[in-house]
C-alpha positions as CSV (number, residue, x, y, z in Angstrom):
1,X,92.9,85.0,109.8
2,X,92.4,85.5,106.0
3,X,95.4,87.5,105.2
4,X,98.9,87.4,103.4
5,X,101.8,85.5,104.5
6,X,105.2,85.2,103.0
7,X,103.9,82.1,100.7
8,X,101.2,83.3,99.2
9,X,100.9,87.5,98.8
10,X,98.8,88.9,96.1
11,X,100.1,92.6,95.0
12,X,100.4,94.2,91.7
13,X,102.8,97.2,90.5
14,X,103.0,100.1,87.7
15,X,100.2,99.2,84.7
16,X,98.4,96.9,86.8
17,X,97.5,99.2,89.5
18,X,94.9,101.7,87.8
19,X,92.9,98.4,86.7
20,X,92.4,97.5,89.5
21,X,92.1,100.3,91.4
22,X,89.0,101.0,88.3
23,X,87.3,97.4,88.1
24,X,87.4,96.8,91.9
25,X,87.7,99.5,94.3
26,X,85.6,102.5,92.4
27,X,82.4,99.5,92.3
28,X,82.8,98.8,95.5
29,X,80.0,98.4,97.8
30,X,81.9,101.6,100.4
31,X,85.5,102.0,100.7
32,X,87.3,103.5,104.0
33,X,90.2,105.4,102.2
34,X,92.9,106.4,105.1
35,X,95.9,108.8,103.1
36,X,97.7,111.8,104.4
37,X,98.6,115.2,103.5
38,X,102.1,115.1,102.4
39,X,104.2,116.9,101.4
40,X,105.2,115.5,97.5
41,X,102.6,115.6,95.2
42,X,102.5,111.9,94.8
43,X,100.7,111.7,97.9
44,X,97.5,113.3,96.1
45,X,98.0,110.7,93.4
46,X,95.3,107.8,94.2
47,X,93.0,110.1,96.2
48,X,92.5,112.1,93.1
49,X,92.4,109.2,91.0
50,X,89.4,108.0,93.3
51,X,87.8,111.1,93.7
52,X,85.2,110.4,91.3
53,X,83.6,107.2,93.2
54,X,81.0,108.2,94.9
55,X,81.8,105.0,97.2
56,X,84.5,106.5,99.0
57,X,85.2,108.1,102.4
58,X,88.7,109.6,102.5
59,X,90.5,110.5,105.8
60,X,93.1,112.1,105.7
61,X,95.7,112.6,108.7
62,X,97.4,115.8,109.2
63,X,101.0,115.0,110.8
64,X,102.1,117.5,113.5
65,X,105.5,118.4,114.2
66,X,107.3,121.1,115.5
67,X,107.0,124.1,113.4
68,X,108.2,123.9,109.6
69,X,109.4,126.3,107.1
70,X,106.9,128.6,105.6
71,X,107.8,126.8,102.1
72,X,106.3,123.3,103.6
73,X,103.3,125.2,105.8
74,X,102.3,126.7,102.9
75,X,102.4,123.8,100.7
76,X,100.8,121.6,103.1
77,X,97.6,124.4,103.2
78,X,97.5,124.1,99.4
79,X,97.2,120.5,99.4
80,X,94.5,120.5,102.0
81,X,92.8,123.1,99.5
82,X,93.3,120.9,96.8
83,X,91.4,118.0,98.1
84,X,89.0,119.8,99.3
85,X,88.3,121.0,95.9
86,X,89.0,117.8,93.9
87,X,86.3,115.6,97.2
88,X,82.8,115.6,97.5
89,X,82.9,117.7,101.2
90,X,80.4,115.2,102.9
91,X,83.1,112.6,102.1
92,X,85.9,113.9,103.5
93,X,87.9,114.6,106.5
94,X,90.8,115.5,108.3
95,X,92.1,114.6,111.5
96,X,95.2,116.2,113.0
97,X,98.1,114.1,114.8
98,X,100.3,115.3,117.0
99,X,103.7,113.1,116.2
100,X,105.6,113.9,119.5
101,X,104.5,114.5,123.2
102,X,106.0,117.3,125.0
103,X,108.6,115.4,126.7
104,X,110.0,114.2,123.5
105,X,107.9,110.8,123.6
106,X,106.7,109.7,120.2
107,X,103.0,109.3,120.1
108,X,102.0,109.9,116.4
109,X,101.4,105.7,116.2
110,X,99.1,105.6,119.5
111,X,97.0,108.8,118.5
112,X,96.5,108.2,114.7
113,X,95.2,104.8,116.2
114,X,92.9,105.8,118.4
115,X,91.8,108.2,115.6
116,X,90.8,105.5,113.4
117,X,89.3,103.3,115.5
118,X,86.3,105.0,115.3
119,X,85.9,104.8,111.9
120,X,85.6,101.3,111.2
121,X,82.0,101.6,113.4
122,X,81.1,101.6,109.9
123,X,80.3,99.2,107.6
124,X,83.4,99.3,104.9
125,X,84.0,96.3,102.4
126,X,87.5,97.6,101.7
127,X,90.0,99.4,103.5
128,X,93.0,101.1,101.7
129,X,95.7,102.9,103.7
130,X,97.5,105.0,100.8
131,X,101.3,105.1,102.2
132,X,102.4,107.7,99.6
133,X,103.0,110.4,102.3
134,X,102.7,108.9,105.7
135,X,105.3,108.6,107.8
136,X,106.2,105.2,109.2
137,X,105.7,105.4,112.3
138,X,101.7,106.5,111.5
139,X,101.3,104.1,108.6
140,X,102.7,101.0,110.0
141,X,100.3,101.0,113.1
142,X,97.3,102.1,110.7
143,X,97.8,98.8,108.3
144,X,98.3,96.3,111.6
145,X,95.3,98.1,112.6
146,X,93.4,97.7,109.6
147,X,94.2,93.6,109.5
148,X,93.4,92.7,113.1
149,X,89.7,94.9,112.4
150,X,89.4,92.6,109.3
151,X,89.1,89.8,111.6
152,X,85.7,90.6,113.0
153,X,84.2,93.0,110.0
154,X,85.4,90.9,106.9
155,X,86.8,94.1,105.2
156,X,89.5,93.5,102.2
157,X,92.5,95.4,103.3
158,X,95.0,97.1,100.8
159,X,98.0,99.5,101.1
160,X,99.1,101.8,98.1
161,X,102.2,103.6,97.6
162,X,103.4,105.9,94.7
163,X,107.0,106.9,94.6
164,X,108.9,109.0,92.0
165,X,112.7,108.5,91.2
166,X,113.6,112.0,92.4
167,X,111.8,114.5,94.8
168,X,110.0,117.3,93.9
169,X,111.1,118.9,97.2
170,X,114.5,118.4,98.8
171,X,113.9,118.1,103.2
172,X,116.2,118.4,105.9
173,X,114.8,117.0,108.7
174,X,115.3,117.1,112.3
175,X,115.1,113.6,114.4
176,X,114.9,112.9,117.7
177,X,117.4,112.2,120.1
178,X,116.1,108.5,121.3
179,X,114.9,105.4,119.7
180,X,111.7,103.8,120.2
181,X,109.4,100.5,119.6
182,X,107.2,101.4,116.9
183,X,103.4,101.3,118.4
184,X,102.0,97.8,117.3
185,X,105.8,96.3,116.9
186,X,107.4,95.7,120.0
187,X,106.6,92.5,120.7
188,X,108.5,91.4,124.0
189,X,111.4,93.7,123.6
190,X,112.6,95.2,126.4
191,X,111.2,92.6,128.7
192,X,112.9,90.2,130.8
193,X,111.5,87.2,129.1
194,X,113.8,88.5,125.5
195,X,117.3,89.5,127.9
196,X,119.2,86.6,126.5
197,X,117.7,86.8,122.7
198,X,120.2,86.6,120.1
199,X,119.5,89.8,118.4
200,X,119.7,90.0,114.7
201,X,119.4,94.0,113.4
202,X,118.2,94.8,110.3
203,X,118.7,98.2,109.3
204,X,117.5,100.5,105.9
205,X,120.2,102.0,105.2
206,X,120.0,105.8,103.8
207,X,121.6,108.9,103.3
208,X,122.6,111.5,105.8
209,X,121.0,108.9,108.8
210,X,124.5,107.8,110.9
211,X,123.2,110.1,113.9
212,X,119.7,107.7,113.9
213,X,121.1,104.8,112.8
214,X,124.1,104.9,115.7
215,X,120.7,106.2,118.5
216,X,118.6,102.7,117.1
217,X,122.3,100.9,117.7
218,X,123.4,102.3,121.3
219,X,119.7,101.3,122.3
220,X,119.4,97.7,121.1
221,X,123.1,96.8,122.8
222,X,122.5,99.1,125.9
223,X,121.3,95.6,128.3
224,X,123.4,92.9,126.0
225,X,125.0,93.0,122.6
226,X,123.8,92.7,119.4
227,X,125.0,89.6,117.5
228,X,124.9,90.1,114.2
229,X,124.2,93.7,111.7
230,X,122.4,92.8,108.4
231,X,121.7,96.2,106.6
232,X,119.6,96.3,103.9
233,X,120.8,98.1,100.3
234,X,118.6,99.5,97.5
235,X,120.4,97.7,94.8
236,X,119.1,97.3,92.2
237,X,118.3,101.6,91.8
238,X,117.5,104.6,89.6
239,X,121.1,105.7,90.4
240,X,123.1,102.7,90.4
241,X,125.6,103.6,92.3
242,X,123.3,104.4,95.2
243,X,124.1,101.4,97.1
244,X,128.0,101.9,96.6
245,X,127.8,105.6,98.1
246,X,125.2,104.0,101.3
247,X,128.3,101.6,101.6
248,X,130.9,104.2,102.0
249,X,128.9,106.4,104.1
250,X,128.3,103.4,106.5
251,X,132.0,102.1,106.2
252,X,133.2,103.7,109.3
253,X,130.1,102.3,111.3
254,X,130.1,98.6,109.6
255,X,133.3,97.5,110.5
256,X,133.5,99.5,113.4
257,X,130.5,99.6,116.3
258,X,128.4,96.9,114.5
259,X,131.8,94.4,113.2
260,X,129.7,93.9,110.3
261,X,131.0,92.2,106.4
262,X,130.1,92.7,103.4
263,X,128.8,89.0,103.7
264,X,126.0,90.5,105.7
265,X,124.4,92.9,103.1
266,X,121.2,92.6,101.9
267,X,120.2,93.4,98.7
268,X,117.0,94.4,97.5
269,X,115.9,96.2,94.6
270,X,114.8,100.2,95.4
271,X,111.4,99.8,93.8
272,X,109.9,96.0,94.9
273,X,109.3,95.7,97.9
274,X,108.1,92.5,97.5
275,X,111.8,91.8,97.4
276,X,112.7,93.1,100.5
277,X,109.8,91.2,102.1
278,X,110.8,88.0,100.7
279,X,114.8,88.6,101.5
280,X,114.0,89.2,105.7
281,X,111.6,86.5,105.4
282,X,114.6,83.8,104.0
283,X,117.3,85.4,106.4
284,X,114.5,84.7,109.4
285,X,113.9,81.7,108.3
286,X,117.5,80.2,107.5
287,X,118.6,81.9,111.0
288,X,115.8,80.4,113.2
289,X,116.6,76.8,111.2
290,X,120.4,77.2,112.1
291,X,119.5,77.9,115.9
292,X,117.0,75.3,116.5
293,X,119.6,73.0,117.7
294,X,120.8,74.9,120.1
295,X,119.6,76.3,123.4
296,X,119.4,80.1,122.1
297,X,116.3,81.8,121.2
298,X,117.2,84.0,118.0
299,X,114.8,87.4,117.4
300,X,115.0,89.5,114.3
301,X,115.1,93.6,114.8
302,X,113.8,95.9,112.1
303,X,114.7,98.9,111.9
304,X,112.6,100.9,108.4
305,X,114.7,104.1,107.6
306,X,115.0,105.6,103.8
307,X,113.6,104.8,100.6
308,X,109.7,104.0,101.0
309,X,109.1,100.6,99.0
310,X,111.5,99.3,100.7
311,X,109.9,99.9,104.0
312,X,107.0,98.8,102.7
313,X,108.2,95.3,102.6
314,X,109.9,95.6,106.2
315,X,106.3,96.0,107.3
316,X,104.9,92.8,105.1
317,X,107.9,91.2,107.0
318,X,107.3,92.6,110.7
319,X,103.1,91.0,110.2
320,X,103.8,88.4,108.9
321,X,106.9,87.1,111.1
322,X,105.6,89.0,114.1
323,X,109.2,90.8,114.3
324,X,109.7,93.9,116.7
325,X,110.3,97.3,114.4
326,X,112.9,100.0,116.0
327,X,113.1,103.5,114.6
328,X,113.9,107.1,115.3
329,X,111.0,109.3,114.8
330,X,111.2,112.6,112.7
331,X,110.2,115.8,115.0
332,X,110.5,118.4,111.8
333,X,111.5,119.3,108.7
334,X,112.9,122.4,106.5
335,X,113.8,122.9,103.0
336,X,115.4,125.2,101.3
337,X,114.0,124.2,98.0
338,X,112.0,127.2,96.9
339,X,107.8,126.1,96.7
340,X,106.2,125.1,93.6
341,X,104.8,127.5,91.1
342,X,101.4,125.6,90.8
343,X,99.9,122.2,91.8
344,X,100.0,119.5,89.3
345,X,99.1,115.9,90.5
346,X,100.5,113.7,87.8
347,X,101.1,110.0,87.1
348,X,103.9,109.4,89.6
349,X,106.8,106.7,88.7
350,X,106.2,103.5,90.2
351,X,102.5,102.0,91.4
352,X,102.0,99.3,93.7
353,X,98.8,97.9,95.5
354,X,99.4,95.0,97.7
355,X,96.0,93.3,98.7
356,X,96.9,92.0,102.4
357,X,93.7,91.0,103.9
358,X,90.2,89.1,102.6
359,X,88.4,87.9,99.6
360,X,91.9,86.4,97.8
361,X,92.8,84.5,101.2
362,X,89.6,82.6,101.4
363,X,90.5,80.3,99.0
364,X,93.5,77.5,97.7
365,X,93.8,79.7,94.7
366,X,97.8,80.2,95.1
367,X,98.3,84.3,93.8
368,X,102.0,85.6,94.1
């Protein structure tokens, strides 16, 4: 398979982004853009700037949860105006997603799936999957999708994400009360072939999450224990002192439930998530090297939660290692922050394009 791997990973951040995104994707033979309508207007950001291509299909998915305040309903309708205003209508469309079954399964991975499956009947030379907005447990299945249909159509794959140092709107969000294999990411978890693994968690740590981190913990070490915690810190950050706060927060949990160290933390800076992708992928590697000698099989566990970039690079990680990803799904949100006055899509503060399948993998040219 022509695609990334932890050696050789061709991506691009900030000023390098809109080149490309001008010299490459706009002249394009066709272009399969997959986005979503969130919720920040960041998640506008590359649709707009692509808008004017007349090489483009955009999809956009719609994510349903339970009902929201009428702040977020209302700013999710002006968003969907605002596309539909800014796109051509014959090349774009939306596609709703329900994110959790009635019985409290999480299905938003499976459906948006199954969504986009028929959409590569067509003949695309790139894919992009803009992550701005999407929720992880959409997003992640989408890109693994994407790669695996580059196998037989020859598409380029890409992923975007734009993130701002602050949000324009504050959430509280409501999770739910069980922890799940992402769709795409479970690998052989929770079969009897992975019983004896030596399990290894790595989890994103972020504020106001103890309820879904402690629900992602209680599940891994309900059929044997976990043996070791590695969390992962945004350091460095806008706010330096992020990763001290996360720290304290977690202090109880650390050297209580999961007998963590300090030793164990993982530092990776907030806005590279090329970073985080390369830190997992030395830990796996140094850990699978140390266990080789033994009789013990050793599996890593990831467990995306908090700032995006850095899940970004759990999911390089999870493809390219082929690690299982556990998470808690988000079944609504609120806000008390009061709606914007108008819609302005602006530059946001960080750009990055990673480039994970096709045309730079056919060759020995070594990118980084």
């Amino acid at each position: 398979m022509n695609r990334f791997s932890r050696n050789k990973c061709y991506a691009q951040s900030d000023a390098d982004v809109l080149p490309f995104l001008s010299e490459h994707l706009m002249k394009s033979r066709r272009v399969l853009f997959i986005g979503t309508v969130g919720v920040e207007t960041s998640s506008l950001y590359f649709a707009t700037v692509l808008a004017a291509a007349k090489c483009v299909d955009f999809r956009f998915m719609v994510e349903r949860r339970r009902d929201s305040s009428k702040t977020l309903n209302d700013i999710g309708a002006s968003h969907v105006a605002y596309l539909e205003r800014t796109i051509p209508r014959d090349q774009l469309r939306f596609e709703d997603v329900r994110i959790v079954a009635d019985d409290g399964a999480t299905v938003g991975g499976r459906v948006a799936a199954r969504a986009a499956d028929s959409w590569y009947e067509d003949d695309y030379a790139d894919v992009v999957i803009d992550a701005t907005g999407m929720s992880r447990g959409i997003c992640f299945p989408l890109v693994k999708q994407a790669i695996e249909r580059s196998v037989q159509s020859g598409a380029n794959v890409h992923v975007l994400m734009a993130t701002n140092d602050h949000r324009e709107i504050r959430l509280e969000s409501e999770s739910n009360d069980r922890a799940e294999w992402m769709h795409g990411f479970q690998g052989t978890m929770g079969l009897d072939v992975s019983a004896d693994n030596l399990k290894l968690w790595v989890p994103q740590l972020a504020e106001n999450s103890l309820a879904q981190m402690s629900t992602m913990f209680q599940a891994l070490s309900a059929n044997s224990p976990v043996a070791e915690v590695c969390p992962i810190v945004p350091f460095p950050s806008a706010r330096p002192r992020r990763g001290d706060d996360l720290l304290f927060e977690f202090g109880d949990l650390l050297l209580g439930d999961w007998e963590s160290s300090h030793l164990n933390i993982i530092y990776a800076h907030e806005s590279d998530p090329m970073d985080v992708f390369q830190s997992i992928s030395r830990m796996d590697a140094a850990r699978k090297e140390v266990f080789q000698a033994t009789n013990q099989t050793a599996i890593t566990v990831l467990s995306p939660n908090g700032w995006r970039m850095g899940s970004l690079g759990m999911l390089l990680a999870a493809i390219d290692l082929d690690l299982p990803m556990l998470y808690v799904e988000t079944i609504g949100y609120t806000t008390a922050s009061a709606p914007p006055a108008g819609l302005t899509v602006q530059k946001p503060n960080h750009l990055w394009h990673v480039w994970l399948a096709g045309v730079p993998y056919d060759n020995s040219i070594e990118l980084a």
